[in-house]
DRENTORKOL-3810 file (N, C-alpha, C; in nm, 4 decimals):
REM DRENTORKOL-3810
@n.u->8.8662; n.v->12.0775; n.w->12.9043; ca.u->8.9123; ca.v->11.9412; ca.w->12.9118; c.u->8.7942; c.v->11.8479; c.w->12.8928
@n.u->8.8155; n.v->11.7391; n.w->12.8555; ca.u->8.7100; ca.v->11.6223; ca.w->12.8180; c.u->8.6914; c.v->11.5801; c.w->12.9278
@n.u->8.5043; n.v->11.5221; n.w->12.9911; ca.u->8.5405; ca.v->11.4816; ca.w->13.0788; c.u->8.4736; c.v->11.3228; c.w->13.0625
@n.u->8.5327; n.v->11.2771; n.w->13.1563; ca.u->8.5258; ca.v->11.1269; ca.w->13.1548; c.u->8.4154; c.v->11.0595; c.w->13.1241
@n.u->8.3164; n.v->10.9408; n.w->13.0701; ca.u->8.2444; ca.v->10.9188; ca.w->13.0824; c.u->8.2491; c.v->10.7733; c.w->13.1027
@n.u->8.0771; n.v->10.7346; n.w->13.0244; ca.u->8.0750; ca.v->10.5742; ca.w->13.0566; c.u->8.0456; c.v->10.5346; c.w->12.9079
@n.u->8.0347; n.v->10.4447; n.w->12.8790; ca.u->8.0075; ca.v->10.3876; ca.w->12.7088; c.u->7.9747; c.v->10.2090; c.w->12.6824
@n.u->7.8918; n.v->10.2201; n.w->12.6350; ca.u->7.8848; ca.v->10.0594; ca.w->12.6291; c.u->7.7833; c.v->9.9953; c.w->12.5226
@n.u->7.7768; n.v->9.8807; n.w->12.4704; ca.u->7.6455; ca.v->9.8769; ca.w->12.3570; c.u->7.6771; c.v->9.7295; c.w->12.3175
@n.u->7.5917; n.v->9.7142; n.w->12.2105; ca.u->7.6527; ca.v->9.5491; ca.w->12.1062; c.u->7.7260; c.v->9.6133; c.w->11.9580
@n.u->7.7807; n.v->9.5265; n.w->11.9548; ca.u->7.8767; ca.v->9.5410; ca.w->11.8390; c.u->7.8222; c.v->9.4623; c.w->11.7088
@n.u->7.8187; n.v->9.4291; n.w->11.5970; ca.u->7.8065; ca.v->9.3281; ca.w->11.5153; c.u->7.9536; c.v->9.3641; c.w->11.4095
@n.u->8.0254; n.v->9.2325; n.w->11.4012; ca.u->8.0843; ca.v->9.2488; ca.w->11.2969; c.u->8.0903; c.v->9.1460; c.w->11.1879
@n.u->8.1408; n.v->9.1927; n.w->11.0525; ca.u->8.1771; ca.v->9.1091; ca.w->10.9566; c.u->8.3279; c.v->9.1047; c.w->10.8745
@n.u->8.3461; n.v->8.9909; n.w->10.8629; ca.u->8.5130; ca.v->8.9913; ca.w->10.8036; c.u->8.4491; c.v->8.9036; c.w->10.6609
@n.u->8.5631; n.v->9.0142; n.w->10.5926; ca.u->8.6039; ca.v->9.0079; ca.w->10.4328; c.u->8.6465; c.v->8.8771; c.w->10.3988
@n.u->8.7851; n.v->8.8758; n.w->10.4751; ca.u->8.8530; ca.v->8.8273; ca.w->10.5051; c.u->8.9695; c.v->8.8176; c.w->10.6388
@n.u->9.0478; n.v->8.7294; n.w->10.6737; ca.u->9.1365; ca.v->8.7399; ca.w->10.8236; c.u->9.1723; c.v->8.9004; c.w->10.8228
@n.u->9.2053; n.v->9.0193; n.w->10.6914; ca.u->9.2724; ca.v->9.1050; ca.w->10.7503; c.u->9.1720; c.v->9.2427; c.w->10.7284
@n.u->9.0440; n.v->9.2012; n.w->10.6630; ca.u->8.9674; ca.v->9.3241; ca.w->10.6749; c.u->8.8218; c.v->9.3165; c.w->10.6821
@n.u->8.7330; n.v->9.3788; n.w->10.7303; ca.u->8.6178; ca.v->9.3533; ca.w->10.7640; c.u->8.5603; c.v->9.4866; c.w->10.8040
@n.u->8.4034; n.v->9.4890; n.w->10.8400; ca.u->8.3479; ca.v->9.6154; ca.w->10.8760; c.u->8.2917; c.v->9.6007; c.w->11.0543
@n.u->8.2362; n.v->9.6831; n.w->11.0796; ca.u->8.1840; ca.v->9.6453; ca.w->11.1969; c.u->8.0810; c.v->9.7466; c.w->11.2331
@n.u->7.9769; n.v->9.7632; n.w->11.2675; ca.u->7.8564; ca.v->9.8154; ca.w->11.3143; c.u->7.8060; c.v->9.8053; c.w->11.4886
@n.u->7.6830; n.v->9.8523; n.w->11.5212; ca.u->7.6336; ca.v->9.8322; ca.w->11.6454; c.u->7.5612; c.v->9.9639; c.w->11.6346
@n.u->7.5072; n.v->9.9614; n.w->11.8111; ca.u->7.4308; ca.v->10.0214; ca.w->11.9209; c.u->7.5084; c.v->10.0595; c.w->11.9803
@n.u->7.5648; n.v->10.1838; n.w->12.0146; ca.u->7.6555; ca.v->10.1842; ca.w->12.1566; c.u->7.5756; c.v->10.3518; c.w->12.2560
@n.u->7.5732; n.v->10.3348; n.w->12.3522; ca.u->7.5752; ca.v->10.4550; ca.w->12.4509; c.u->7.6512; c.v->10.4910; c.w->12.5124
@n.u->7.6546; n.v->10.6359; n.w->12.4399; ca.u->7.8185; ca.v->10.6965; ca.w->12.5130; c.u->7.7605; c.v->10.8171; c.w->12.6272
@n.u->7.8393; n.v->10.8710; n.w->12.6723; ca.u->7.8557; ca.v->10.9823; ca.w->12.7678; c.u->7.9217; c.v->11.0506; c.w->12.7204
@n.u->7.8884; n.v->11.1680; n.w->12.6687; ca.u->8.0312; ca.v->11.2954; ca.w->12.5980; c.u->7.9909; c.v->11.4427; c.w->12.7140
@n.u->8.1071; n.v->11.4905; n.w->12.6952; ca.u->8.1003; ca.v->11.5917; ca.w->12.8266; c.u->8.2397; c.v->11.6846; c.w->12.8115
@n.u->8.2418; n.v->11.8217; n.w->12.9005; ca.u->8.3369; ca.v->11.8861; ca.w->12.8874; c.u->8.3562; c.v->11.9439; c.w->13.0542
@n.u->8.4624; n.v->11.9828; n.w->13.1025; ca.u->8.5299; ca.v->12.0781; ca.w->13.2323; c.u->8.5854; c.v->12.1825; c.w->13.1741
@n.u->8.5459; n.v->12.2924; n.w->13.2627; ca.u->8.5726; ca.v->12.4210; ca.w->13.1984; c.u->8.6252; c.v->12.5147; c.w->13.3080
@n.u->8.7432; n.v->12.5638; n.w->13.3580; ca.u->8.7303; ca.v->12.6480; ca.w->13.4500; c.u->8.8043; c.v->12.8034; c.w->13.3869
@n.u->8.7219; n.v->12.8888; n.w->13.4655; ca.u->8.8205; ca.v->13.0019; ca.w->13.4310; c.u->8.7842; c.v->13.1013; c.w->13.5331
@n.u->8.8433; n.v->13.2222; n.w->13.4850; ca.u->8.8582; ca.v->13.3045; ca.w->13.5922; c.u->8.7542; c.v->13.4340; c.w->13.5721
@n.u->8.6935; n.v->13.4776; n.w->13.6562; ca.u->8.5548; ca.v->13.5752; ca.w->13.6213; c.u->8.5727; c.v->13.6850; c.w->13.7665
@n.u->8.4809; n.v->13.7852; n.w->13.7360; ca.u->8.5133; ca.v->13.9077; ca.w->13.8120; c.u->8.4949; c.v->13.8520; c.w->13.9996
@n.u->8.3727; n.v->13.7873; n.w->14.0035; ca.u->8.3177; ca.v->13.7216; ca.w->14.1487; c.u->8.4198; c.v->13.6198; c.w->14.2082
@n.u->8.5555; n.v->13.5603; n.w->14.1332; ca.u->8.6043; ca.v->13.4726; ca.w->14.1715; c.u->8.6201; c.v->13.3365; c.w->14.0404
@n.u->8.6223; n.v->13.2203; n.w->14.0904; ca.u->8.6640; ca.v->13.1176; ca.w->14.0161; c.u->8.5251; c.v->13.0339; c.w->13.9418
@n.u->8.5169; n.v->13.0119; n.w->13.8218; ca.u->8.3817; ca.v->12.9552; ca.w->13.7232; c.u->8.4240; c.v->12.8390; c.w->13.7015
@n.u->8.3398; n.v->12.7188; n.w->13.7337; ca.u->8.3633; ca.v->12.5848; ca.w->13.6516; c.u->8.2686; c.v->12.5390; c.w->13.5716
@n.u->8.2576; n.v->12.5084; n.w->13.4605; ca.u->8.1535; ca.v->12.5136; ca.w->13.3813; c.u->8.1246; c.v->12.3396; c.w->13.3383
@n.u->8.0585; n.v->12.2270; n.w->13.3669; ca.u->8.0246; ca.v->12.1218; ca.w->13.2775; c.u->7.9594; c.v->12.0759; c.w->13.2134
@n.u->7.9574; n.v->12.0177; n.w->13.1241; ca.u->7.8354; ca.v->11.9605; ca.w->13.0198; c.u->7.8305; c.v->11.8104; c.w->13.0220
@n.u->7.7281; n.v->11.7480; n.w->13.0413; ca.u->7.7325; ca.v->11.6194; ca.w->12.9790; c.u->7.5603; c.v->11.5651; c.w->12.8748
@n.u->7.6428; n.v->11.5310; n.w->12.7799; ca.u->7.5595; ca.v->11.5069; ca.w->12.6501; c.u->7.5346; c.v->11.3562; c.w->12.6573
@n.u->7.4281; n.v->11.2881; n.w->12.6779; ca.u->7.3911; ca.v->11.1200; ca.w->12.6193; c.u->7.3656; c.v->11.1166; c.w->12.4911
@n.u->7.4111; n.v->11.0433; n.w->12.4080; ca.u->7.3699; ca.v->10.9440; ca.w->12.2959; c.u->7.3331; c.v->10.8522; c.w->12.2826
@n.u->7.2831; n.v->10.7868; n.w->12.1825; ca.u->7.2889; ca.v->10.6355; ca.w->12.0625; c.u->7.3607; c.v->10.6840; c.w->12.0161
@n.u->7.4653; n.v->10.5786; n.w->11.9551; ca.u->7.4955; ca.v->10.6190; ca.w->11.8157; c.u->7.5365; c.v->10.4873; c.w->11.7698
@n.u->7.5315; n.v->10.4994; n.w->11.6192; ca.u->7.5367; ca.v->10.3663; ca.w->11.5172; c.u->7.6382; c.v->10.4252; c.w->11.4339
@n.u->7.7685; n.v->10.3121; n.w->11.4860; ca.u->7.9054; ca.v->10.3673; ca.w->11.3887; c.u->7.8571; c.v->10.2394; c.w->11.2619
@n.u->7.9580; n.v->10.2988; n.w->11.1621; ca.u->8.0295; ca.v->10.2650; ca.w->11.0449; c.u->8.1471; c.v->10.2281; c.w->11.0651
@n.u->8.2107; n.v->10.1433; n.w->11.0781; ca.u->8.3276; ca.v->10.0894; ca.w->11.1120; c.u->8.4312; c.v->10.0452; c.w->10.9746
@n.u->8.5618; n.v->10.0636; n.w->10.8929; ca.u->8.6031; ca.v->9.9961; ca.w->10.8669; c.u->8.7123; c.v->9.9447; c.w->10.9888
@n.u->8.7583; n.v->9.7710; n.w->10.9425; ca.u->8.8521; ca.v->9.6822; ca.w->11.0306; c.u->8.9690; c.v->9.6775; c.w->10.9309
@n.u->9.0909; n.v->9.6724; n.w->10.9673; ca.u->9.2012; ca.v->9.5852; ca.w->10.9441; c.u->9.2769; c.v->9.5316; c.w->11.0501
@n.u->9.2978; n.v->9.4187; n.w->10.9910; ca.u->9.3951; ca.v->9.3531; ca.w->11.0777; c.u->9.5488; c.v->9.2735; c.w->11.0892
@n.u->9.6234; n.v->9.2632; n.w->11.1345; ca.u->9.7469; ca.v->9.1832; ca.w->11.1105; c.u->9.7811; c.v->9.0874; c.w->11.1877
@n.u->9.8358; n.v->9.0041; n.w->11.1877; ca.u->9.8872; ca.v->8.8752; ca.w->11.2679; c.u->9.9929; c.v->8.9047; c.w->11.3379
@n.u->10.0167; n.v->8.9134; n.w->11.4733; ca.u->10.1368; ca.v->8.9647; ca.w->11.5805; c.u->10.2116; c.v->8.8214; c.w->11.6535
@n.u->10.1005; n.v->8.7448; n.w->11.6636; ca.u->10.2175; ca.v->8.6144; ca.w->11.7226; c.u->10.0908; c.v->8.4988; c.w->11.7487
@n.u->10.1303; n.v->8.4106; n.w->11.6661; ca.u->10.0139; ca.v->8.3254; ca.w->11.6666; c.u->9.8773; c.v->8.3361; c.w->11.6434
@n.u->9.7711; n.v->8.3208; n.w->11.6936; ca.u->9.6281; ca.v->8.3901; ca.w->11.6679; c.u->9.5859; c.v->8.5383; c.w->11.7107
@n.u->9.6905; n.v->8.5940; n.w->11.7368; ca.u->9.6777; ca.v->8.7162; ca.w->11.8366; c.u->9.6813; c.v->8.7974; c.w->11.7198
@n.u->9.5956; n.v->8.8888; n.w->11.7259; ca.u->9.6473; ca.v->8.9909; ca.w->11.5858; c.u->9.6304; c.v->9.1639; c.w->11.6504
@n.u->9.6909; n.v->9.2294; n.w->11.5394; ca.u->9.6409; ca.v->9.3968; ca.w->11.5826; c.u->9.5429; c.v->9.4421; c.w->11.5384
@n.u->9.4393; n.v->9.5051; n.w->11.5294; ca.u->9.3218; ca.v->9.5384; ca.w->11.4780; c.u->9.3415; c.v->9.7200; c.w->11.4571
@n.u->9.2698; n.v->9.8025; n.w->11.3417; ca.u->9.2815; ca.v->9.9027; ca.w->11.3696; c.u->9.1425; c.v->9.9633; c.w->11.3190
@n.u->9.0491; n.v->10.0916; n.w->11.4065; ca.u->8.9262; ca.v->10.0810; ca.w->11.3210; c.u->8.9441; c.v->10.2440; c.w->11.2443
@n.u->8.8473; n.v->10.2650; n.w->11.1751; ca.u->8.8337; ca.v->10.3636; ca.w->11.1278; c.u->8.6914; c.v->10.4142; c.w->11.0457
@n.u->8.5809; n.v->10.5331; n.w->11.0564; ca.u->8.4865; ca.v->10.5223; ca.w->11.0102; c.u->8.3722; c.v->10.6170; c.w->11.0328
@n.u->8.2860; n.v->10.6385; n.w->11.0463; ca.u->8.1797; ca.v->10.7330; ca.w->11.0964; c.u->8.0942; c.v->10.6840; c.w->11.1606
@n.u->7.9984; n.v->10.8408; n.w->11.2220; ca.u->7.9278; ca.v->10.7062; ca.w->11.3709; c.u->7.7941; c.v->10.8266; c.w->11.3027
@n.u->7.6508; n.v->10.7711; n.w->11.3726; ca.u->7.5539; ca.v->10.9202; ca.w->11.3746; c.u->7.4663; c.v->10.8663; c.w->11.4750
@n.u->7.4632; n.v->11.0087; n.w->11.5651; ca.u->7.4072; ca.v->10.9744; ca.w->11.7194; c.u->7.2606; c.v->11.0526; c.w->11.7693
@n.u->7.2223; n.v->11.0129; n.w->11.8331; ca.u->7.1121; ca.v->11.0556; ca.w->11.8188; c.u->7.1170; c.v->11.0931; c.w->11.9895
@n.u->7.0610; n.v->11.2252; n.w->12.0572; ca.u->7.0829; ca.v->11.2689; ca.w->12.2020; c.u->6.9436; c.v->11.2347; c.w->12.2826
@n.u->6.9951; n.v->11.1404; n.w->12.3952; ca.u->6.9042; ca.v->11.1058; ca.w->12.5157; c.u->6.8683; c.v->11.2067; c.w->12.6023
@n.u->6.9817; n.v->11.2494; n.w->12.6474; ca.u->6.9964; ca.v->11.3673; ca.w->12.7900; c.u->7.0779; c.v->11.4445; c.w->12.7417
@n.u->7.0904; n.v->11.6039; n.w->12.7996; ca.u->7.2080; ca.v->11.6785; ca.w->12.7848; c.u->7.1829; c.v->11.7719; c.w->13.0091
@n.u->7.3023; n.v->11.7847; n.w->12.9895; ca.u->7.2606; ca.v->11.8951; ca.w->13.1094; c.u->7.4129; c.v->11.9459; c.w->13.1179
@n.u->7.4343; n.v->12.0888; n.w->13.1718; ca.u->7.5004; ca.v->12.1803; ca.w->13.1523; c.u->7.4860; c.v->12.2352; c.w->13.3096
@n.u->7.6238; n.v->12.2219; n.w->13.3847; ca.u->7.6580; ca.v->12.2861; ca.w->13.5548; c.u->7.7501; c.v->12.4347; c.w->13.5258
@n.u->7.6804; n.v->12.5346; n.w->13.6317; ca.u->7.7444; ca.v->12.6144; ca.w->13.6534; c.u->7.8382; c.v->12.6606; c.w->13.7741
@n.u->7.9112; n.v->12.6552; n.w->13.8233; ca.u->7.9682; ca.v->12.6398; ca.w->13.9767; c.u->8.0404; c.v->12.7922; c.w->13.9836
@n.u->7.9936; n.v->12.8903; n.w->14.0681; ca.u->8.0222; ca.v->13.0508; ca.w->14.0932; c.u->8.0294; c.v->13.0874; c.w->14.2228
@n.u->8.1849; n.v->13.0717; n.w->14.2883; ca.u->8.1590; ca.v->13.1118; ca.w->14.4267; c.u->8.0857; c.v->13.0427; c.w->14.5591
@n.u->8.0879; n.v->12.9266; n.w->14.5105; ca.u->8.0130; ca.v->12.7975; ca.w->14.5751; c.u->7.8294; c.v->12.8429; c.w->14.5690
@n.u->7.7607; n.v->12.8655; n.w->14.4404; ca.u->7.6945; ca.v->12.9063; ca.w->14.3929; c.u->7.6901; c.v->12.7708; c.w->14.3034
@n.u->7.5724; n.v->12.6624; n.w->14.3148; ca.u->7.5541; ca.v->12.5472; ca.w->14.1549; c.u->7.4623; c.v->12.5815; c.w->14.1341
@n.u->7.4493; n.v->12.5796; n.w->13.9780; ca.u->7.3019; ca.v->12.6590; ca.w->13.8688; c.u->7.3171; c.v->12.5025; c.w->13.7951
@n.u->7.2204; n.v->12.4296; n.w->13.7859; ca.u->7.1932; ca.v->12.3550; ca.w->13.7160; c.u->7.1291; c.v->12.3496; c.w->13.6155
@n.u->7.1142; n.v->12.3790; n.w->13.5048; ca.u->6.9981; ca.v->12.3636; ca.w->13.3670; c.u->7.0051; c.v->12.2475; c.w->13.3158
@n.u->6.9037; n.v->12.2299; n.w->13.2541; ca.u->6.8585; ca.v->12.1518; ca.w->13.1322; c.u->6.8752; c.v->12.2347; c.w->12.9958
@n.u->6.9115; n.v->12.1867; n.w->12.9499; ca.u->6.9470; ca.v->12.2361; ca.w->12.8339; c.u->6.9657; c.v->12.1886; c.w->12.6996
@n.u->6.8458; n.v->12.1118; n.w->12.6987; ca.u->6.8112; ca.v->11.9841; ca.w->12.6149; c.u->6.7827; c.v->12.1124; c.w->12.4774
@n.u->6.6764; n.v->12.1994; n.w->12.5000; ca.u->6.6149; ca.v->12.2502; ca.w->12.3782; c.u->6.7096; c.v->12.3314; c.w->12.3273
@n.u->6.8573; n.v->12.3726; n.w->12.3586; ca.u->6.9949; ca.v->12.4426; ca.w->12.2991; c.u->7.0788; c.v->12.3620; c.w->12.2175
@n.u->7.0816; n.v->12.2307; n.w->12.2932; ca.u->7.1694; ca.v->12.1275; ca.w->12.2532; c.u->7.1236; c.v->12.0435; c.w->12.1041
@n.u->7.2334; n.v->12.0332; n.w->12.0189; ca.u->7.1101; ca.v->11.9727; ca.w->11.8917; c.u->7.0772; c.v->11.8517; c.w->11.9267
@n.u->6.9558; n.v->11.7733; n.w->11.8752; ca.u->6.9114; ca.v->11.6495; ca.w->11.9096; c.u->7.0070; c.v->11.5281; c.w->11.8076
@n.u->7.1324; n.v->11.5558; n.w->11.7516; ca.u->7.1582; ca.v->11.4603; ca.w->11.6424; c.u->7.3109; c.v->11.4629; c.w->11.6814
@n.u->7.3831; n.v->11.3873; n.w->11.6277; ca.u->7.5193; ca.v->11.4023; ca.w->11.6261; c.u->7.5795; c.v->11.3503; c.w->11.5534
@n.u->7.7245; n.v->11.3485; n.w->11.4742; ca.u->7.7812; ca.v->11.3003; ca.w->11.3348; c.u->7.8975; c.v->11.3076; c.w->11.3768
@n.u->7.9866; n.v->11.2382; n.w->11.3576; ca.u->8.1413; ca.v->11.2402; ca.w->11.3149; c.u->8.2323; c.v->11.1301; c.w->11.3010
@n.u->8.3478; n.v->11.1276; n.w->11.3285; ca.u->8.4272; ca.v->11.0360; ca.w->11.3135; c.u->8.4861; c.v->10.9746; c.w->11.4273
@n.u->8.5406; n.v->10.8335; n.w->11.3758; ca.u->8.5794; ca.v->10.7319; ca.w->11.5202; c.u->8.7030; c.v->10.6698; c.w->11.4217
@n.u->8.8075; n.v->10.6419; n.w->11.5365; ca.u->8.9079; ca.v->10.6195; ca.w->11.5317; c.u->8.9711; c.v->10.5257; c.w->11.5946
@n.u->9.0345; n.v->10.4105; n.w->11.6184; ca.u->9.0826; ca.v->10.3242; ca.w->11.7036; c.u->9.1473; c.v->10.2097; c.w->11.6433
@n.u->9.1577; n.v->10.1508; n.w->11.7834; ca.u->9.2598; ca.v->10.0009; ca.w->11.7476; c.u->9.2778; c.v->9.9111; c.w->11.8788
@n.u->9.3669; n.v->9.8163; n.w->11.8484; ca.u->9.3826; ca.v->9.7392; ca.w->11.9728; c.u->9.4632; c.v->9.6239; c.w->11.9537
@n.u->9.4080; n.v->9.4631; n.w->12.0142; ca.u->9.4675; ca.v->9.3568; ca.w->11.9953; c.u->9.3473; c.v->9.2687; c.w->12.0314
@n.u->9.3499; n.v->9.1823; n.w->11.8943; ca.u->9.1902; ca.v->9.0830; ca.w->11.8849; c.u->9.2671; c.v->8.9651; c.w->11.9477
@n.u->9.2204; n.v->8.8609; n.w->12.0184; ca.u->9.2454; ca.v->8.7136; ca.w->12.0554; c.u->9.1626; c.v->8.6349; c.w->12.0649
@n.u->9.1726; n.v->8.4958; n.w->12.0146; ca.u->9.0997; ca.v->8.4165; ca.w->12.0419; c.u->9.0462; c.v->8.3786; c.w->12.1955
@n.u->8.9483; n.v->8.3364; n.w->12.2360; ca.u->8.8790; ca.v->8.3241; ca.w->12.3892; c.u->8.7682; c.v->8.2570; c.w->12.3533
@n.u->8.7891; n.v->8.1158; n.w->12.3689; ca.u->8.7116; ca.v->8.0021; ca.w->12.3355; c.u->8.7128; c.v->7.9887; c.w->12.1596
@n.u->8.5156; n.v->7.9866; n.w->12.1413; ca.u->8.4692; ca.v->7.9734; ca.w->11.9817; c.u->8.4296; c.v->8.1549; c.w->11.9786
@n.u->8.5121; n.v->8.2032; n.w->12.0238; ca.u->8.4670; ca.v->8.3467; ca.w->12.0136; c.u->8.6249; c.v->8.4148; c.w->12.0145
@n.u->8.5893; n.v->8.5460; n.w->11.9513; ca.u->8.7297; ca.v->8.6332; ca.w->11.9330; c.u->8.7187; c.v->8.7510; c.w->12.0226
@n.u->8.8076; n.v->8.8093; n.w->12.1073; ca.u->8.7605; ca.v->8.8622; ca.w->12.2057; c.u->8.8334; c.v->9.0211; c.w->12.1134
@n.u->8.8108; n.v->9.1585; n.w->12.0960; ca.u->8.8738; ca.v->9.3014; ca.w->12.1113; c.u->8.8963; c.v->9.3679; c.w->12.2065
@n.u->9.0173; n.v->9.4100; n.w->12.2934; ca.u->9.0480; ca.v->9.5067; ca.w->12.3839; c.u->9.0884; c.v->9.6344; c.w->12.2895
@n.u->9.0618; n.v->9.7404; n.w->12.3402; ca.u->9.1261; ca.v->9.8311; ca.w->12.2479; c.u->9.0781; c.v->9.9734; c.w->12.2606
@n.u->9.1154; n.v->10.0281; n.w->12.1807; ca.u->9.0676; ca.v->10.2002; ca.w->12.2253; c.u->9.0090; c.v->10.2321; c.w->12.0943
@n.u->8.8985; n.v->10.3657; n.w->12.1284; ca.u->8.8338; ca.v->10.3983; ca.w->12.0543; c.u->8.8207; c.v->10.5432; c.w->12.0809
@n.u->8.8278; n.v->10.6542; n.w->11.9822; ca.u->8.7951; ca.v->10.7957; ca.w->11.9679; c.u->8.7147; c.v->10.8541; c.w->11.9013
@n.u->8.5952; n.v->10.8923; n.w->11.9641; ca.u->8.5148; ca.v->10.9611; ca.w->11.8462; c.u->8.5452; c.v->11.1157; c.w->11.8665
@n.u->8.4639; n.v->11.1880; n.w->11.7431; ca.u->8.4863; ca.v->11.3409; ca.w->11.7482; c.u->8.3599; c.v->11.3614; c.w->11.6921
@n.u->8.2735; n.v->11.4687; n.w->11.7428; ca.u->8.1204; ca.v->11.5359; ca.w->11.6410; c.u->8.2136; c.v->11.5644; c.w->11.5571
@n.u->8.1334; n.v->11.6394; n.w->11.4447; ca.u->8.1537; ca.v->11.7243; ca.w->11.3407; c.u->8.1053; c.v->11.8335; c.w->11.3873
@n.u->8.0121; n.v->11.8594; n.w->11.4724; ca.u->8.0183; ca.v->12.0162; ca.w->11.5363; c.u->7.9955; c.v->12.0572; c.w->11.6674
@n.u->7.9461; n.v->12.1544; n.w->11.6939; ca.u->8.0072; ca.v->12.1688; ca.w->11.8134; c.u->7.8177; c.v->12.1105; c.w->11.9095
@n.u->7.8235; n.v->12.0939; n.w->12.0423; ca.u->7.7259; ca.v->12.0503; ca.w->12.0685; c.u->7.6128; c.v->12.1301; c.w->12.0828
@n.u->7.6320; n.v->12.2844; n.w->12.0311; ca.u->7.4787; ca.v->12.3786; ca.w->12.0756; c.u->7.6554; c.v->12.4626; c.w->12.1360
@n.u->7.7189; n.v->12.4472; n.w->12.1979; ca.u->7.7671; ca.v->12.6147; ca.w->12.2858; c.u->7.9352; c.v->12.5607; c.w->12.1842
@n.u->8.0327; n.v->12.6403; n.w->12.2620; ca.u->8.0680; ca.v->12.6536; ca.w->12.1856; c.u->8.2366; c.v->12.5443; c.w->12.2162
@n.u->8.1953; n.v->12.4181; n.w->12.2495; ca.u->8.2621; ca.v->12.2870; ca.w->12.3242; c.u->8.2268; c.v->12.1806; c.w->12.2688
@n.u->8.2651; n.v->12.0905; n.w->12.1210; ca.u->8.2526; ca.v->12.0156; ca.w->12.0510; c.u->8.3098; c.v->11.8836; c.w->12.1556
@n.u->8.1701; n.v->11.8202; n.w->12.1303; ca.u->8.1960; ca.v->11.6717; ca.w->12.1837; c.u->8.3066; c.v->11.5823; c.w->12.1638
@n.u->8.3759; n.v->11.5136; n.w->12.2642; ca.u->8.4795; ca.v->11.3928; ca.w->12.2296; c.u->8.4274; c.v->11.2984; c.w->12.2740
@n.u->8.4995; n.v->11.1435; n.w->12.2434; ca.u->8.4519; ca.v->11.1062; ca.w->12.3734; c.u->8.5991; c.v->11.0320; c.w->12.3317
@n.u->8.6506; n.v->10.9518; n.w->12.4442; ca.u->8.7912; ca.v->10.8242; ca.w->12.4263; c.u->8.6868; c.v->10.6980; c.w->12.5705
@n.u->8.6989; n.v->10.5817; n.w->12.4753; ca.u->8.6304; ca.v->10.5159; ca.w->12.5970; c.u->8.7466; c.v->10.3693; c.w->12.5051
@n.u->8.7532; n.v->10.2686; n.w->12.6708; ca.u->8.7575; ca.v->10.1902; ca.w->12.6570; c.u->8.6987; c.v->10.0266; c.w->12.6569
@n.u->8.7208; n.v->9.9803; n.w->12.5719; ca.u->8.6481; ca.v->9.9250; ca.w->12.4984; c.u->8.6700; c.v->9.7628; c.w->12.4922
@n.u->8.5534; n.v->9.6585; n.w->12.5166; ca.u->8.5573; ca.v->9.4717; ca.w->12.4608; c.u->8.4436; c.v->9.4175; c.w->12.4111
@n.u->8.4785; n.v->9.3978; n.w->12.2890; ca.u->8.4006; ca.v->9.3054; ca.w->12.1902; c.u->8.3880; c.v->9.1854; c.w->12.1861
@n.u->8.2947; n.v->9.1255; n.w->12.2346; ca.u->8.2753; ca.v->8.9395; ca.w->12.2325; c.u->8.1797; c.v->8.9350; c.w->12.1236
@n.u->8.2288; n.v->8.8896; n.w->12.0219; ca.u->8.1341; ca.v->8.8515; ca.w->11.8671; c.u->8.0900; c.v->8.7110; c.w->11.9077
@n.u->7.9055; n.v->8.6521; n.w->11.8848; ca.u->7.9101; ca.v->8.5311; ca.w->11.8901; c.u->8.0004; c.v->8.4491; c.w->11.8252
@n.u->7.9802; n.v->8.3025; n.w->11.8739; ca.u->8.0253; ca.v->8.2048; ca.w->11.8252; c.u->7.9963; c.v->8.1968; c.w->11.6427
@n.u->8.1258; n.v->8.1668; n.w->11.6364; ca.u->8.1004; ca.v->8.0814; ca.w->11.4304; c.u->8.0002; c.v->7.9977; c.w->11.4194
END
């Protein structure tokens, strides 16, 4: 199972026009996994959590829903680069903690996915919305990174 994290960064975007545009940034995510299963000594829980940068590629579209309110949807590639990794072992009330930085690759690639509802909020446009990334491989073992975080974009003022 994925496990939860934290995520946050600056955004920059640019519009085409009202219904399409790109969008870029800085963001730091938390990607991670829960693992339990069953082993000869009793019950194994296994977790990982991986830090990044990463700098998406964003395409935007958008549509008009009721007045200035519109739907937004993104789509695009991200490439991340790893801060921290560490990897828990839990055996019988037994915790093994490693580092496990020099297993884990130092880079990361894949795709992001999302959407939401943009609104105006002042001289600024505000994004609530969801976002999904996926690596392209797996992180070093054999539990390919996700992450789902939620997500608000305040673009400066025009």
């Amino acid at each position: 199972a994925l496990k939860t994290g934290f995520g946050g960064g600056l955004a920059l975007q640019y519009a085409f026009n009202q219904s399409w545009g790109i969008q870029t940034g800085i963001i730091y995510e938390q990607k991670g996994f829960r693992k339990k299963q069953h082993i000869a000594s009793g019950n194994e829980k296994i977790t990982g959590m991986y830090n990044y940068v990463t700098v998406p590629l964003l395409a935007e579209a958008s549509m008009p829903v009721k007045g200035e309110t519109r739907l937004f949807g993104l789509m695009g590639f991200y490439a991340g680069f790893k801060t921290y990794s560490e990897n828990a072992v839990v055996a019988s009330s037994d915790v093994d903690i490693e580092d496990f930085n020099k297993d884990i690759h130092s880079s990361d690639a894949g795709y992001v996915i999302g959407g939401g509802i943009e609104t105006p909020a002042g001289s600024h446009t505000m994004q609530i919305g969801f976002r999904y990334s996926r690596g392209r491989e797996d992180a070093g073992g054999s539990w390919p990174p996700g992450n789902r975080a939620l997500f608000c974009i305040i673009p400066p003022p025009d």
